[in-house]
C-alpha positions, 0 to 999 in steps of 0.5 A: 485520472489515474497513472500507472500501477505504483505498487501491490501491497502484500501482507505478510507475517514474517517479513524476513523470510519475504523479504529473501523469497523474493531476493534469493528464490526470484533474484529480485532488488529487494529494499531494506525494511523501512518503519512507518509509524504514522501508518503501522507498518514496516515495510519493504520494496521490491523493485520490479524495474517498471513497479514495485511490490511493497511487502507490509508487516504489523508496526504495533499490535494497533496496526491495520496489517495486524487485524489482516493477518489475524484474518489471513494468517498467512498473508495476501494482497492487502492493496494496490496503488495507483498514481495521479497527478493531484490528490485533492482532484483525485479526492475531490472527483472521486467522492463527488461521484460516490467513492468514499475516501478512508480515514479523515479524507485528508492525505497522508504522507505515505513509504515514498515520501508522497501524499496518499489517500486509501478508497474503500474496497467495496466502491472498487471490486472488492480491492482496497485502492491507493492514490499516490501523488507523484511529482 
């Protein structure tokens, strides 16, 4: 069911000095920072040439990645994303085998432009996991 890793998500409370550690200090491609609303993150791409590593920082004091930081001052791993062919498949299989799908259990379009859904860390090891839809 699922593709290949999409992206690991770090939470991170300066989003600038992120931003630069991976771009001056490991010399990687590093995206400009891109505002999601819909979701209460700003976010910005590392490019990994066969990944990416998306670095998230609060858009609001509502914002999921506010509480996470409240927790983890410093920051951490939040997610990881995995690609599939079909969202609603992938949703429709998953909670038939007991996996519970966040939110309305309905996608969102998430930074790529894509439909996303988020599954509950504790049916996968304690991660929160991502599904990406990909063309």
């Amino acid at each position: 069911m699922i593709g290949r890793l999409n992206h690991v998500a770090i939470a991170v409370p300066d989003l600038e000095a992120a931003a630069a550690t991976y771009r001056d200090t490991l010399g990687a491609k590093v995206s400009a920072p891109q505002p999601e609303p819909d979701h209460g993150v700003t976010v910005i791409f590392v490019d990994l040439g066969n990944t990416k590593i998306e670095l998230l920082h609060p858009l609001g004091e509502n914002s999921p990645i506010a509480n996470y930081l409240k927790n983890n001052p410093s920051g951490g791993m939040h997610h990881v994303c995995y690609e599939v062919d079909d969202i609603i498949a992938a949703r429709d299989q998953l909670k038939g085998e007991g996996a519970r799908v966040l939110g309305d259990g309905e996608p969102k379009i998430g930074a790529h432009g894509n439909p996303v859904l988020f599954l509950h860390p504790k049916d996968f090891c304690g991660t929160l996991v991502e599904l990406e839809q990909v063309a």
